[in-house]
N, C-alpha and C positions, 0 to 999 in steps of 0.2 A: 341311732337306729340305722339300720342298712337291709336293702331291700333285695330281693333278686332280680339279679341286672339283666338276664331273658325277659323276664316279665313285665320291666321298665321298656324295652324298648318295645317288646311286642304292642305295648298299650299306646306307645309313644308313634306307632306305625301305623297302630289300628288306622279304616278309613283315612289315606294318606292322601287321597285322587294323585295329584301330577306331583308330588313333594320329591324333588331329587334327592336324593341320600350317597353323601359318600363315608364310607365307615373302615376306620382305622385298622392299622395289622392286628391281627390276632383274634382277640376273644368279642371288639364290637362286629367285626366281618362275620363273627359267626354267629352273631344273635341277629345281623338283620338278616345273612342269609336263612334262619331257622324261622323268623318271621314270612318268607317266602320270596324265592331269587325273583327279582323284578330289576327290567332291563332298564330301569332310572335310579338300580342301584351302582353306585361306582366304588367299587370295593382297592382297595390299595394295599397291596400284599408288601413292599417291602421300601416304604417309605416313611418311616416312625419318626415324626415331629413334623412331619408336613401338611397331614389333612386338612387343617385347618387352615391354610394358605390353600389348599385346589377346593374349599369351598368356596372361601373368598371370590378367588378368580371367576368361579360358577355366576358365584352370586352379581358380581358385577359386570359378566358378559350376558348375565339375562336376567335385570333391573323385574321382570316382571312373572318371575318363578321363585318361587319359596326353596331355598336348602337347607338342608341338615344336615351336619357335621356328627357322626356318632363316632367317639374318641373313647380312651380311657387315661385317668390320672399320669401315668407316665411319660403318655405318647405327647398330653398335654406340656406337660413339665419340659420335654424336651423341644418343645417349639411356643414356648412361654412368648420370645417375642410377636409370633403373630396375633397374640390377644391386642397388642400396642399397634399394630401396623389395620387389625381389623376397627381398632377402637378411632384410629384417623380418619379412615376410610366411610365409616358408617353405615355401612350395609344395612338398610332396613328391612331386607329380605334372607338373611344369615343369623342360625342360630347354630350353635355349639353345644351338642350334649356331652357331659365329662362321665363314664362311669366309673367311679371310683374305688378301686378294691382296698387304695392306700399299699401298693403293689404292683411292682411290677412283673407283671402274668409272664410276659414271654421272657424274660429272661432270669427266671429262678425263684421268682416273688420273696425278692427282698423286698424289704419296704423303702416305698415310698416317702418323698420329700413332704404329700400331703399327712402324710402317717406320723412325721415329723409335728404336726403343725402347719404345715402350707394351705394359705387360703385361699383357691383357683375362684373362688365368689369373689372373696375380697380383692384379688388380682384383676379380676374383669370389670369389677366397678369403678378403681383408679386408672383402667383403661379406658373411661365411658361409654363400657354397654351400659343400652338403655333398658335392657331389661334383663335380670337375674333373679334366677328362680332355683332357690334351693329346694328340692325334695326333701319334707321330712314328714310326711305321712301321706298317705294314700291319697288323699283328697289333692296334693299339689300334683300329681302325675297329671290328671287330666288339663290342671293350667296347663301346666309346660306341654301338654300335648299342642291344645289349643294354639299357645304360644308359635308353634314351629310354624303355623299358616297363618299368623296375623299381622306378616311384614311389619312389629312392631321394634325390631331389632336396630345394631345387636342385640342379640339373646345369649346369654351362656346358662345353659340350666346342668345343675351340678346335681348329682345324686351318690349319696355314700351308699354302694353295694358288696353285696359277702364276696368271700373268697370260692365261693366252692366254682367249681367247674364243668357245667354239665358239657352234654356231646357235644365235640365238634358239629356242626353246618356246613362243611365246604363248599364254596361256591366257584366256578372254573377258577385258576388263577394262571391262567394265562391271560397277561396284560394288556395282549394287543387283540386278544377274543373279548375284552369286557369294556376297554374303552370303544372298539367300533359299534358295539352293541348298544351301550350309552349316547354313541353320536347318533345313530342310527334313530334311536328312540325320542330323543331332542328335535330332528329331525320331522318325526310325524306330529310331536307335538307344538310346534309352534305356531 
């Protein structure tokens, strides 16, 4: 079953309060931008396998704020080792959303290695995150909402979503316009 990956994150952002979000090139940047550009989003236009290392880092220069990593299967795939370097480190405040199209969006949606067979659940389990949450009906969206604020991580919550492609969202992608906006916003919130 595969859900639509707007609606997963929109639900997944509902009522967010201070939850930092940094969300991956391409199609997650524009579902949390279409969820509404908020200056504790930190969007990464052209860094594909790395999100999940600048949550990390997030997560462990502020032990006492909740992040979220919104990724997709490929961007995943290609930064595999940071599930091992997050699963050392332990971040009890970092979770990983995967959306999963089994495809990779930006560059032609050939399929994916998860499309293959690859199990990014079962990959973050032998990494010991402490909690994984596979989406497969409706009723687990709101765990894994829950999840993203209950410092009960790691978290990788994995969600198989369709192919199709609604609007772009663009949100600025000028890089040094979005991180000082991000510092800035850190900055009141502390």
């Amino acid at each position: 079953m595969s859900f639509d990956r707007r609606e997963i994150v929109k639900r997944l952002l509902s009522d967010r309060g201070d939850l930092l979000v940094v969300s991956a090139l391409g199609a997650p940047t524009y579902d949390v931008a279409a969820c509404g550009d908020a200056s504790l989003n930190f969007y990464l236009w052209g860094a594909m396998g790395g999100a999940a290392m600048v949550g990390l880092g997030l997560a462990l220069a502020l032990p006492d704020r909740s992040v979220a990593v919104i990724t997709g299967d490929g961007e995943m795939l290609m930064g595999l080792g940071s599930l091992a370097t997050i699963g050392v480190k332990q971040p009890a405040n970092l979770a990983i959303v995967v959306l999963d199209n089994e495809h990779y969006g930006e560059t032609g949606m050939q399929a994916s290695h998860t499309h293959a067979g690859i199990d990014l659940s079962g990959i973050a389990q032998a990494c010991r995150f402490k909690t994984v949450i596979s989406i497969a009906q409706a009723q687990d969206i709101e765990n894994a909402r829950r999840a993203l604020h209950a410092n009960i991580g790691p978290v990788l919550v994995h969600a198989r979503v369709g192919t199709e492609e609604p609007a772009r969202v663009l949100p600025s992608r000028d890089g040094q316009e979005v991180k000082l906006r991000f510092m800035q916003a850190l900055k009141r919130n502390w």
